[in-house]
C-alpha positions as CSV (number, residue, x, y, z in Angstrom):
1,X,40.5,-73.7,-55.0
2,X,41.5,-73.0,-58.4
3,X,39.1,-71.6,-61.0
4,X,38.4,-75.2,-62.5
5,X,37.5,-76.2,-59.4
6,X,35.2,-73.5,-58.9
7,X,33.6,-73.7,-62.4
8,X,32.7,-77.3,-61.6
9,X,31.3,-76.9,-58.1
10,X,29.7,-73.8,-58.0
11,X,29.1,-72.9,-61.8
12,X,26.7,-74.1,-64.3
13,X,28.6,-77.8,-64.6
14,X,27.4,-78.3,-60.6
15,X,23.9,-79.2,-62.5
16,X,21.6,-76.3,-60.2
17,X,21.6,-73.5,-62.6
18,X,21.0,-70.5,-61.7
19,X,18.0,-69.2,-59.5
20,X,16.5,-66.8,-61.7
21,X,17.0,-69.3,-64.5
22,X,14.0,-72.1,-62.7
23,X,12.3,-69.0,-61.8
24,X,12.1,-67.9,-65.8
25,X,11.1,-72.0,-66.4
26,X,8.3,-72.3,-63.9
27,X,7.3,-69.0,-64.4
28,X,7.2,-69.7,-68.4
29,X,5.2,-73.4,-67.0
30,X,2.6,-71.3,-65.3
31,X,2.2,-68.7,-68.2
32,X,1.4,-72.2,-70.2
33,X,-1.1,-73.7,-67.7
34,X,-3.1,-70.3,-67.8
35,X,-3.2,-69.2,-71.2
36,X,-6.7,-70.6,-71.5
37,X,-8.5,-69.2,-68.2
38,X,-6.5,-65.8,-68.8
39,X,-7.7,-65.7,-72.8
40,X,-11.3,-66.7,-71.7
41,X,-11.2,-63.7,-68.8
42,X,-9.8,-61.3,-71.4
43,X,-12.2,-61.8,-73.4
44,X,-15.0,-61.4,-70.8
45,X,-13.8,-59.0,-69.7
46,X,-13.8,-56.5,-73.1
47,X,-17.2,-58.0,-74.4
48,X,-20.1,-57.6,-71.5
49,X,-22.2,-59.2,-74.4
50,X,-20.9,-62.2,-73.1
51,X,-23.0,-61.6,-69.6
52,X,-25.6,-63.5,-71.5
53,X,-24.0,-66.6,-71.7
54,X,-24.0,-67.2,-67.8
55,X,-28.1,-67.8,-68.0
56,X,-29.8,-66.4,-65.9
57,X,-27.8,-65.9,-63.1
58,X,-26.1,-63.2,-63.9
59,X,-29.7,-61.0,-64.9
60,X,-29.5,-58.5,-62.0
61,X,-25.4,-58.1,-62.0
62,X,-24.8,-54.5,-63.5
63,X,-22.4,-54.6,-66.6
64,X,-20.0,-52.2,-64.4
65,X,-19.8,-55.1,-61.8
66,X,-19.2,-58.1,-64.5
67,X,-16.9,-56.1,-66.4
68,X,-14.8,-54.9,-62.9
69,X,-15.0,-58.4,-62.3
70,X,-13.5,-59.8,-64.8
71,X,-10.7,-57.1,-65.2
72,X,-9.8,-58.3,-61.5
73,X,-9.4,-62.1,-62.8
74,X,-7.4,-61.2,-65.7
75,X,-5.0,-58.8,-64.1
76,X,-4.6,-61.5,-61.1
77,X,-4.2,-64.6,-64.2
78,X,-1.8,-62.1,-65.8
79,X,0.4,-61.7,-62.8
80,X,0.8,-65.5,-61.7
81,X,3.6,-66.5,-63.8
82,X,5.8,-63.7,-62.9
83,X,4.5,-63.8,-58.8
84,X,5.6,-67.8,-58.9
85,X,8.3,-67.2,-60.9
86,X,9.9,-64.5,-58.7
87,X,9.1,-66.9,-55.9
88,X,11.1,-69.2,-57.1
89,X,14.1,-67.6,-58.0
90,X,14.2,-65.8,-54.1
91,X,12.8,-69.2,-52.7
92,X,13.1,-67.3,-49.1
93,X,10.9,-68.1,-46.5
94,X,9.8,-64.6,-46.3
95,X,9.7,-64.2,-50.3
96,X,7.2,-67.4,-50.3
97,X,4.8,-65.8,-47.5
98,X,4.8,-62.4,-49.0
99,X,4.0,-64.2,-52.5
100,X,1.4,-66.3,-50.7
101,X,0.0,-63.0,-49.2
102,X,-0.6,-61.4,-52.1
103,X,-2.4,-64.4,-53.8
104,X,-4.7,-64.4,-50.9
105,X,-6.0,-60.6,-50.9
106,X,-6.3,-61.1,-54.6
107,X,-8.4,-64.4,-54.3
108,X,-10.3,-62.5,-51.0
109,X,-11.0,-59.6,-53.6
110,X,-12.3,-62.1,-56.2
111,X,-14.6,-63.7,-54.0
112,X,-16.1,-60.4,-52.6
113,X,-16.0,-58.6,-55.9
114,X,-17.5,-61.9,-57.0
115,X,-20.5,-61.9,-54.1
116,X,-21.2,-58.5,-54.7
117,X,-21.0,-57.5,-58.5
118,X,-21.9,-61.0,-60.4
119,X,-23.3,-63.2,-58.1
């Protein structure tokens, strides 16, 4: 196969880029979807003021517990882009579950965090 050949089938004029190339795109698509939540958990998270604006269901949570909680959120939103992104770019089978994995313990960790600090 000469290198025209090559350059056409297995280069960038084959149309399916490279991997870490989608893995940058949906990675940057993510990043854009969660600028909102991860701005609103930042700033949660650096002004337990803000405690006060849950009513009163959030009374008897300790400051330490909110503020823990909401450093959890935001590191988690903060990570996304770059978990999916990586995903994406391996697209392995075992890349995907060890991605998947990791999203799980950190939404498990929410949830109890959650249950025991705020809630």
């Amino acid at each position: 196969m000469s290198s025209d050949q090559q350059e056409l089938h297995g280069g960038a004029l084959s149309g399916h880029g490279s991997p870490g190339l989608w893995g940058t795109l949906f990675g940057l698509m993510v990043a854009a979807f969660i600028a909102v939540p991860l701005s609103a958990a930042f700033s949660f998270a650096t002004h337990p003021g803000t405690q006060q604006l849950f009513a009163g269901r959030l009374n008897e949570a300790t400051t330490g517990g909110y503020v823990a909680f909401w450093w959890i959120v935001t590191i988690f939103l903060a990570a996304l882009p770059f978990l999916v992104g990586y995903a994406v770019a391996k697209l392995s089978g075992r890349t995907l579950a060890i991605v998947g994995a990791i999203v799980a313990l950190f939404v498990v960790a929410v949830l109890v965090l959650g249950q025991i600090f705020v809630f």
